[in-house]
N, C-alpha and C positions, 0 to 999 in steps of 0.2 A: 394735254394742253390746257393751260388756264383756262376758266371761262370765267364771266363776270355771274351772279346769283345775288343779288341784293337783299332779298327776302328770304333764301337759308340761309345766309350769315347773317341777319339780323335774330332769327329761328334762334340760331343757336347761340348769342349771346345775351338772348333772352335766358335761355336754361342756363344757364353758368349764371348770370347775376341771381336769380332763382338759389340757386346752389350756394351762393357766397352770403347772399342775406341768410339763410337759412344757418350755414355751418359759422355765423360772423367769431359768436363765441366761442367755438373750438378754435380755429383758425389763430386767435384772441390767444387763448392759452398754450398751442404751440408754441408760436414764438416766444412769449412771455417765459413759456418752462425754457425753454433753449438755448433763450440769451440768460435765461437767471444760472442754468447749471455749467453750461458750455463758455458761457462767456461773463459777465460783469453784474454781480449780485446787489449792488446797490443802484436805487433809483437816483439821478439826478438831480434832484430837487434833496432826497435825503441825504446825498453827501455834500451839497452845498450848505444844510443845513449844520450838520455836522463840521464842515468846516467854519461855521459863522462862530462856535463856539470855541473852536482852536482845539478840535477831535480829527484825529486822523481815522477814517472807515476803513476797518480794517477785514477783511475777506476769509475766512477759516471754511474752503468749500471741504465738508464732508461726504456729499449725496456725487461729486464727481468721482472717488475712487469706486463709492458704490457701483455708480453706473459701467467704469471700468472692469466692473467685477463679475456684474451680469452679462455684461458683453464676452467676456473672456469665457465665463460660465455657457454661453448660446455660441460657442467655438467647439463644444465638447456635443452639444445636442445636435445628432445626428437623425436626423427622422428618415424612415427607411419606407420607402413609397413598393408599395407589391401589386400585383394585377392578379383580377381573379378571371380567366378566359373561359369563355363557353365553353362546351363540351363540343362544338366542330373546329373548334383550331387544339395547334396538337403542341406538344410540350415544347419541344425544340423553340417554337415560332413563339411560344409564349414567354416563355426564357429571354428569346433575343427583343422583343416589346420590352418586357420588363427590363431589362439590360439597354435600352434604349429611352426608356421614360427615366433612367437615374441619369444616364451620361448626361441629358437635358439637364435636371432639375437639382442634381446633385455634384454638378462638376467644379473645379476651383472657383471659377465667376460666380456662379451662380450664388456658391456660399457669401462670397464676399456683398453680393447685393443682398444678400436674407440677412445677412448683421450689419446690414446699413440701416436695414427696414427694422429690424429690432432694434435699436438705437435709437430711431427717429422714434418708434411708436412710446417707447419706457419712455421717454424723458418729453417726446412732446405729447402723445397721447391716441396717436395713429401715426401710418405709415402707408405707403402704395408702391409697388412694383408695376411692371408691365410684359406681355409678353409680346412678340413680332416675330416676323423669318426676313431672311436674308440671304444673299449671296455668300458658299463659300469661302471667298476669294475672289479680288477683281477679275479673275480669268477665266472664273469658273462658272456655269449655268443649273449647278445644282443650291435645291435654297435645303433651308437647315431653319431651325427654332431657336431664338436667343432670347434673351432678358435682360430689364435696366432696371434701375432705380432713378428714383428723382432725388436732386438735390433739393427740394421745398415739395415735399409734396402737397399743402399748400394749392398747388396749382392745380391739381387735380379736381375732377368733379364727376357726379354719379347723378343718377335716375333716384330724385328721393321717393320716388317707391319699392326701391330696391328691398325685398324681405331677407335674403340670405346676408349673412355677417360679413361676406368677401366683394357684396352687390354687382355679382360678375351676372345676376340674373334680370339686371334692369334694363330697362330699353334703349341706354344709352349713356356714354361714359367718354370721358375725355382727360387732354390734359395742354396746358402751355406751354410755351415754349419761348422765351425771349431772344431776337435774333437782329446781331444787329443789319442795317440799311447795305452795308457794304456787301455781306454775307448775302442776305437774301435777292441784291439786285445779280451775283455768283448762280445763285440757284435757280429763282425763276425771270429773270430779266429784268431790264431797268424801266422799262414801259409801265409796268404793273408797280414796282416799287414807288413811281411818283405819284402814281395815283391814290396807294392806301396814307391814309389818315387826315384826307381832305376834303372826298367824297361823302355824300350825305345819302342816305333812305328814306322809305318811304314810312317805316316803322317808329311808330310813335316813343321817341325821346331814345333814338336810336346814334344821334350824332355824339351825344354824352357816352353811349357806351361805348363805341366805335373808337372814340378819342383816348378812353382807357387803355385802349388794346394797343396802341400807337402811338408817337411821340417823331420827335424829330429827329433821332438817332435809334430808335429801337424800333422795331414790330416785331408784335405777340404772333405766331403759328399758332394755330389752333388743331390738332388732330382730334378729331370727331368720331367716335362708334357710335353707329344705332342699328340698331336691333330693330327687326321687323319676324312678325312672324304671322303662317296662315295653315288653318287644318288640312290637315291629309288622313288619308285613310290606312289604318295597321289592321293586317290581316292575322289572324292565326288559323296554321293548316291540318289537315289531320296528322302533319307527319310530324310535328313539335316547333316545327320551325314558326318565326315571326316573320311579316315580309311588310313595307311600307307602299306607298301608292308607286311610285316610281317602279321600281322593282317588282310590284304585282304586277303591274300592266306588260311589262316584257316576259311576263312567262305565256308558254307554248298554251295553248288553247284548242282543244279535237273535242268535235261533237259525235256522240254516240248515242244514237237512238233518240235527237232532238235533245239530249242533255249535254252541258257545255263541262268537259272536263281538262281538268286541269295539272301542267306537269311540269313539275319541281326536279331538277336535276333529273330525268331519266324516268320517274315513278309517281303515273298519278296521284290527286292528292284534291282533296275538298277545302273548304272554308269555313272553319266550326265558329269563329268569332269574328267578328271584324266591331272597329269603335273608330273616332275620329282624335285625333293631336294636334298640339300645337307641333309646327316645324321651325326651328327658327332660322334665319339668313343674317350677316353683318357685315354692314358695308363701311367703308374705310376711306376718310374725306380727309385732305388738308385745304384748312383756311386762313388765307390772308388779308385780314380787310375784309371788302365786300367778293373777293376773288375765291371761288376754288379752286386748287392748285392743283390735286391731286386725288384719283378716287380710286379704290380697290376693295375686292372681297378679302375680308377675311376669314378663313377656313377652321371656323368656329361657331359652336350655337352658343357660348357664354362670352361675354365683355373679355377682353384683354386686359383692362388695366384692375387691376386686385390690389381693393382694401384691407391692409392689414391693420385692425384692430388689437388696441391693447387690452381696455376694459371698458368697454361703454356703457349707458342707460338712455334710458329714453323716458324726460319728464313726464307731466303729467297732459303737456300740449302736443305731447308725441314727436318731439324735439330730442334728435341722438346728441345727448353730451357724452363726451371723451374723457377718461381719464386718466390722466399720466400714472406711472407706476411712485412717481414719486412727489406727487401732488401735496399731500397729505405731509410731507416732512418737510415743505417750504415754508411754512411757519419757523417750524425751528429751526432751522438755517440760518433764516433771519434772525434771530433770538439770541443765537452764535454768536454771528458778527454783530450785535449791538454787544453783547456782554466783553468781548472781544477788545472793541473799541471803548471800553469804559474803562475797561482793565488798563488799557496801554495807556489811556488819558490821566488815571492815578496814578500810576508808575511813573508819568512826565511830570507830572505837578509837583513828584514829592520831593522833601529837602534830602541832601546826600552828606548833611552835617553829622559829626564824626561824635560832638561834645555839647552841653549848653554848661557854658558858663558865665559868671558876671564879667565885668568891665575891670573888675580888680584883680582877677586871677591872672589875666593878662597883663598886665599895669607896662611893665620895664618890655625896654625894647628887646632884651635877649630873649623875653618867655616868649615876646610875641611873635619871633623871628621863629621858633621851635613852634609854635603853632600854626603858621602859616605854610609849613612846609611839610604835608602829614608824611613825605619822603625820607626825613630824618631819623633814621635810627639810633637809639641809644638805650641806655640798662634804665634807666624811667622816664615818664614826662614828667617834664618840671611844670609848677604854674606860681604865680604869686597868690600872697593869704592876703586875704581881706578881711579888715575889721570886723566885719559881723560873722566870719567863719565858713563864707560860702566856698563849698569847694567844687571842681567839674562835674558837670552828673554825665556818664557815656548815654548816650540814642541807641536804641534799638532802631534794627534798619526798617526802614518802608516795609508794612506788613497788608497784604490784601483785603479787601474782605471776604470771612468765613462764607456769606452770602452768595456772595457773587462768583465763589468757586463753587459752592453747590448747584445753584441756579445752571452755572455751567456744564455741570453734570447729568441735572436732569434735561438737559434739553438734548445732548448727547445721546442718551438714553432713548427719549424721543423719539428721536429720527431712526435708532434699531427697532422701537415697537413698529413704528408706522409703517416702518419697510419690510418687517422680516429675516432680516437682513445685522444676524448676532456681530460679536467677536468671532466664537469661534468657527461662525462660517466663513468669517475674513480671512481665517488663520492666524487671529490674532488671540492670546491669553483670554481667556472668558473663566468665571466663575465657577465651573465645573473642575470636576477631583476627574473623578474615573472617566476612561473611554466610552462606557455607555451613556454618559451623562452629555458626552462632547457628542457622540452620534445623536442621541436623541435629540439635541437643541440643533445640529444641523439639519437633522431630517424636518424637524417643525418647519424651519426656518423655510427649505426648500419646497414647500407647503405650499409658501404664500408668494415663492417667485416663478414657482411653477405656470400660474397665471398669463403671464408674457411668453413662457416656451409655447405653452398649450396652442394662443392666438397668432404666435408665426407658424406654428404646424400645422392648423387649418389652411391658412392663405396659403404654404407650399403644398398641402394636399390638393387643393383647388388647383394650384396651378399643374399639377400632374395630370387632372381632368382634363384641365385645356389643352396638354399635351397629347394625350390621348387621344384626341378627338383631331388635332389637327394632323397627326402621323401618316393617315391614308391619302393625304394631299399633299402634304411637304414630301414626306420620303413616298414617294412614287416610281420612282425608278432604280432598276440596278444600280447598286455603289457597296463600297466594302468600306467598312464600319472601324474604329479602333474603340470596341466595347470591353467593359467590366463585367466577365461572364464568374457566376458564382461560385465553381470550382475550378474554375481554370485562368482566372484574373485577365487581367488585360488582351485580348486574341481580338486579332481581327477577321472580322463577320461580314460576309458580303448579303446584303438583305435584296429582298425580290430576284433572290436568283434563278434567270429561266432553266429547265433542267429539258426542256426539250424545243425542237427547233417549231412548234405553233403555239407553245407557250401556254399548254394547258397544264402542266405543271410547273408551282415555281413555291420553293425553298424558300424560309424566312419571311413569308408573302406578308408585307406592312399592310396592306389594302384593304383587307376582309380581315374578318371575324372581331366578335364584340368584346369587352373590355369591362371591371368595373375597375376602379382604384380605390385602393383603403392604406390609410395610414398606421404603420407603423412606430411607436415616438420612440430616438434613442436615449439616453440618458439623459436625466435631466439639468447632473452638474456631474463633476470628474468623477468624485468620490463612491459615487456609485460601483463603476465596474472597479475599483479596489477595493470595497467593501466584498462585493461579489469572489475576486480572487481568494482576499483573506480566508472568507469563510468554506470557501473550498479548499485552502491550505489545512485550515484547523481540522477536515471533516478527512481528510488523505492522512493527518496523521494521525488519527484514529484507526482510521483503515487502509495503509498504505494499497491495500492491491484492488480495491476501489481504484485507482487512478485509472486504469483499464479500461471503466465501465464510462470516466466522463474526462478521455483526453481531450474529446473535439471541444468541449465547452467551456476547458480550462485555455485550451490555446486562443478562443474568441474574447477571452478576458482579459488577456496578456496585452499590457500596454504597449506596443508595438506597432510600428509601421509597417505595412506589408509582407502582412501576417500570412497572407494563403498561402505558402507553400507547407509553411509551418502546423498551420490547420490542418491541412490536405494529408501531411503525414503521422499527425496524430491522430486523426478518424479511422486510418487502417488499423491502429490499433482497437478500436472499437468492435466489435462484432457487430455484423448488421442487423442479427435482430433484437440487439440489444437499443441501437439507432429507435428502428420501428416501435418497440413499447415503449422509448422516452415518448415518440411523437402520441399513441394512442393509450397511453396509462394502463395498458391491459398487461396479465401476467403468462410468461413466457410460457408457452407450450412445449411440450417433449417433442422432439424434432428426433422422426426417426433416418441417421445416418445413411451414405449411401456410397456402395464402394467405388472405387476408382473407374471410373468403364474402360479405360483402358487396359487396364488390368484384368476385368472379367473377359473381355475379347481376347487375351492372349491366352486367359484360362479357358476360353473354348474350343479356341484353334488346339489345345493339346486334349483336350478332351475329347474332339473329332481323330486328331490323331493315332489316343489311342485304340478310337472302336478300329481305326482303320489298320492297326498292327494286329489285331485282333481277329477280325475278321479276315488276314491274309495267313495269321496263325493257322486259322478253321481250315481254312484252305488246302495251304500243306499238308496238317494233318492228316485231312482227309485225302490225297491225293498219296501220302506214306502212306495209309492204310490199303488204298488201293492196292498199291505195288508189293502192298507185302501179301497182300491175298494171291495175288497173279502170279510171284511166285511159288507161294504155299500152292494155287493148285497146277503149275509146271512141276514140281518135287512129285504130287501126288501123282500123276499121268507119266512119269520119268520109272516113278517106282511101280506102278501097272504096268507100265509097257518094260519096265528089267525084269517080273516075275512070269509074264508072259513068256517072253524073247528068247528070259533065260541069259540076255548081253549084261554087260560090265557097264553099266553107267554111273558110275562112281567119278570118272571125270566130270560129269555135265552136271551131277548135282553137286558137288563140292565147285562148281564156279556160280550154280543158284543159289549158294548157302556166302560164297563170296560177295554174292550180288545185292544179296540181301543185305549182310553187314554194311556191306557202302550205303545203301538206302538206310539203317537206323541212322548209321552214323553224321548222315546228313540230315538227318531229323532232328539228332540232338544239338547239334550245330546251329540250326538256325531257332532252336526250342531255344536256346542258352543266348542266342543276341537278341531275339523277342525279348526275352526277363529281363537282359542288359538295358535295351531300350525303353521298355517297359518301367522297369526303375527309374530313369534318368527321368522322364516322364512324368513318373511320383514325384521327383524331388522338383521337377519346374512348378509342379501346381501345390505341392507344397512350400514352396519360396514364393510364387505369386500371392499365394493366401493370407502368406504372412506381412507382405507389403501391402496389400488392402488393409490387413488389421493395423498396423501401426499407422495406416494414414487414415486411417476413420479414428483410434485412439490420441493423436498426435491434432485433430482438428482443433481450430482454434479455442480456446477455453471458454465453452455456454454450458457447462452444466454447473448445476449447483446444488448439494445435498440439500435435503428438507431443512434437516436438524442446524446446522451453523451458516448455510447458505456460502460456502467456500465453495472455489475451483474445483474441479476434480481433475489431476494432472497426470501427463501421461508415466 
């Protein structure tokens, strides 16, 4: 609910007028560069003047295509935001943060407001974005992280003690909003709208400011950060870990023996450091009038609204001047359009006569009738002769001057020095022969506009930070994600997922674990990653079967939209630890092979096999040996007791000599499917052997001789 505050909204448009006298002269030159490139190059007063003489001012803008060009150019510069995570959060989780800090800061919007802010900064000389959350959807109750731009940012203002380039570290930051009477009596009611811009304070010469902010059809919103901040204590434990006051104080506390010890997940743990911080807090006002509308935290220790810098300094009163990217070639613009305009005023002024001749050449009406009309065609012109012998002399037509064409040229000229900014980075004809002559004046070129990528890649790294930091507030609960995951492109990611029902584990956890963020910059203008291609063309056809060792880097070059699958199947081509030493520049190790295991398990199982035909071999054997003994000594006891007896036992040994034969004969029998098996045996672990070797010889292609450093194939 509104409340009335007299004396913070006076507070605070103290620091804004603060802010405006300070920045009057950048502010000054904003507009100035924006209507001079964007809009109407000549001054009012100078093209009245120019019309006093009967000159038409005429407009030859060169520094707009420019600016077209850089814009078009900061379409291709893709800055690639990465996070570097502690060593207690784990890759998965680090993955989907990172995956989640670009869908922010990198998605279709987003770009569109970074090449508004780069537009605004080249030509006026700074720029500001902002960041905020918000409701998914009117229906919905999860908030999420967006961003804007200003159309003036102008409006904007900062803590001039701000030290960092983006002043997202200062204590306080803002921006307007003009809104009109109808609107805002919509928003916050019609009571408080008749009130602002009639009311008066108690704040000395506060009704003049007041009245700026308001009008009889308009009122200025004010959105307000300020920063406040107060020390806390950071511990460090013996176990590596950091811990802040908040979090120290909730950990478990048991005393042993009168000593107070202390326990971090599970495992006591001491105090080896402790020191005091700043903590910072941001609170989030809206002002109207003498009214606060609206107040909330915001879930960040740095400012929201981010100054993008193009190239500034700071005099010698310690006063930040701005400066445009194309400051410097407004002179000669100007220079243009006067030369421009002086041309076109000779070219009006001059005669379009065909002949000079006297008054006697012409005399009779027939010559003069042929003269009058230069539409006449005939095999000569006729003229009459005059006494003294004068005859037509022909005109040469309106000729310019040599001057004022060169003059032309150099100021042309000019505006490429001053800018960086050739022909043939335009794609237009430049004085260069050879290709390396056209690379090397583009690469110079991209030298000096590299400047303006560098200062939007800061303020979007910044603003990665801010994202970073507000992730464990905004995304706080279960939701599933439609992320750009690195090898596997767009999938959606359910983040904080609980994996058990008290919720001591949970999957993709936003909430915990630390973060740094570091930028990445992608190319600086197109021509890079086709320079890049080229010369990985030229380097494959030297050595065609090179392409093997660098398919995945040749696919990330390929001009192409929605490239990962494309990527994704030419990295199989790759060997991985061919991968590995591109990442750590070390040279490949002999890598001893190793066979199939599935393969060695089936060559065991017959290995066991055959001890086990082997040992039922032994078996038999021995068990025929037996039998042959038992009858050799029945024969022998047959034939003691026939020499005894004196009986016939010629029947009962000739059926133990029968008996016998059946027992070799089943000896050799099963001796003879032993070896059958036995063999069959040899040839499975002879065929297994052999499919190990051809899939250890058949592995993908990492060796390479000393001598030529080729494949070695199977």
């Amino acid at each position: 609910m509104a409340r009335k505050d007299a004396k913070k909204a006076g507070q605070i448009r103290e620091l804004i007028k603060k802010w405006d006298d300070q920045w009057k002269y950048n502010k000054a030159i904003y507009h100035e560069m924006t209507q001079f490139i964007l809009g109407e190059q000549w001054k009012e007063d100078e093209a009245k003047l120019f019309e006093t003489y009967k000159k038409i001012p005429l407009t030859v803008n060169k520094i707009a295509p420019l600016s077209n060009h850089l814009l078009g150019e900061q379409r291709q510069n893709t800055p690639n935001l990465q996070i570097e995570p502690s060593n207690d959060v784990d890759a998965e989780t680090a993955e989907v943060r990172e995956a989640l800090i670009k869908e922010i800061s990198l998605n279709s919007r987003a770009r569109i407001i970074y090449q508004t802010c780069f537009q605004q900064a080249t030509i006026g000389g700074y720029s500001a974005y902002r960041i905020f959350t918000k409701y998914r959807d009117v229906d919905s109750f999860e908030l999420e992280i967006d961003q804007a731009s200003f159309k003036d940012p102008t409006k904007c203002y900062w803590d001039l003690g701000a030290e960092t380039t983006c002043k997202t570290d200062g204590m306080h930051s803002g921006f307007r909003t003009t809104m009109s009477r109808k609107k805002f009596r919509s928003l916050y009611g019609e009571a408080i709208e008749k009130k602002i811009g009639t009311m008066t304070t108690d704040i000395t010469d506060t009704d003049a400011i007041a009245m700026s902010f308001s009008d009889e059809l308009c009122i200025t919103v004010i959105d307000h950060f300020e920063r406040k901040s107060k020390l806390i204590k950071v511990y460090q434990l013996s176990n590596g870990k950091t811990v802040r006051g908040k979090e120290f104080s909730k950990l478990e506390k048991i005393d042993i023996d009168g000593n107070e010890i202390l326990i971090y997940e599970g495992e006591p743990v001491t105090v080896l450091k402790e020191k005091e911080e700043p903590e910072y807090s941001i609170t989030h006002t809206k002002w109207g009038g003498d009214f606060e509308l609206d107040s909330t935290d915001f879930p960040s220790e740095q400012l929201p609204i981010i100054f993008v810098d193009q190239n500034s300094y700071f005099d010698k009163n310690g006063k930040q001047i701005t400066r445009p990217f194309f400051k410097d070639a407004r002179d000669s613009q100007r220079y243009i359009n006067y030369l421009r305009t002086q041309m076109a005023y000779l070219i009006k002024v001059s005669r379009y006569d065909q002949f000079l001749v006297s008054k006697k050449n012409v005399q009779s009406n027939d010559t003069q009738q042929i003269w009058r009309d230069p539409a006449t065609i005939q095999g000569g012109l006729l003229y009459d002769e005059s006494p003294n012998g004068n005859v037509p002399i022909q005109l040469k037509p309106p000729e310019l001057s040599q001057s004022l064409l060169l003059q032309y040229q150099e100021a042309a000229n000019d505006i490429q020095v001053t800018t960086g900014m050739f022909d043939t980075q335009m794609g237009n004809q430049g004085n260069e022969i050879s290709g390396v002559a056209i690379d090397a004046r583009t690469r110079r070129g991209s030298f000096n506009t590299y400047v303006p990528f560098d200062s939007l890649n800061r303020a979007v790294a910044v603003g990665g930070e801010i994202y970073n930091e507000m992730i464990p507030t905004v995304y706080d609960t279960e939701r599933v994600m439609s992320l750009e995951m690195k090898d596997r492109g767009r999938t959606n990611i359910t983040i904080n997922q609980q994996m058990d029902e008290y919720g001591t584990q949970i999957k993709n956890n936003m909430k915990i674990g630390k973060f740094k963020i570091r930028l990445v910059p992608g190319p600086s203008f197109e021509g890079q990653k086709a320079e890049g291609l080229d010369s990985m063309d030229r380097m494959i056809q030297k050595d065609p079967e090179s392409f093997r060792l660098v398919a995945d880097l040749y696919a990330e070059n390929l001009p192409m939209p929605n490239s990962i699958e494309i990527r994704n199947r030419y990295r199989t081509m790759v060997p991985p630890e061919i991968i590995e030493a591109g990442k750590t520049g070390q040279p490949l190790q002999p890598k001893e092979e190793k066979p199939d295991p599935m393969v060695m398990i089936k060559m065991q199982e017959l290995q066991l096999k055959q001890q086990k035909l082997q040992m039922e071999m032994q078996t038999v054997q021995i068990k025929a040996q037996e039998e042959a003994q038992k009858i050799q000594l029945e024969e022998q006891k047959l034939m003691i007791q026939s020499h005894l007896e004196g009986a016939n036992f010629n029947k009962e040994i000739q059926q133990l000599e029968n008996k016998k034969e059946e027992s070799l004969a089943k000896l050799r029998e099963q001796e003879m499917r032993f070896e059958a098996e036995m063999k069959r045996i040899e040839a499975d672990l002879h065929m297994n052997h052999l499919q190990n070797t051809v899939k250890i010889l058949t592995h993908q292609p990492n060796h390479f001789k000393a001598d030529n450093h080729k494949e070695v194939s199977a």
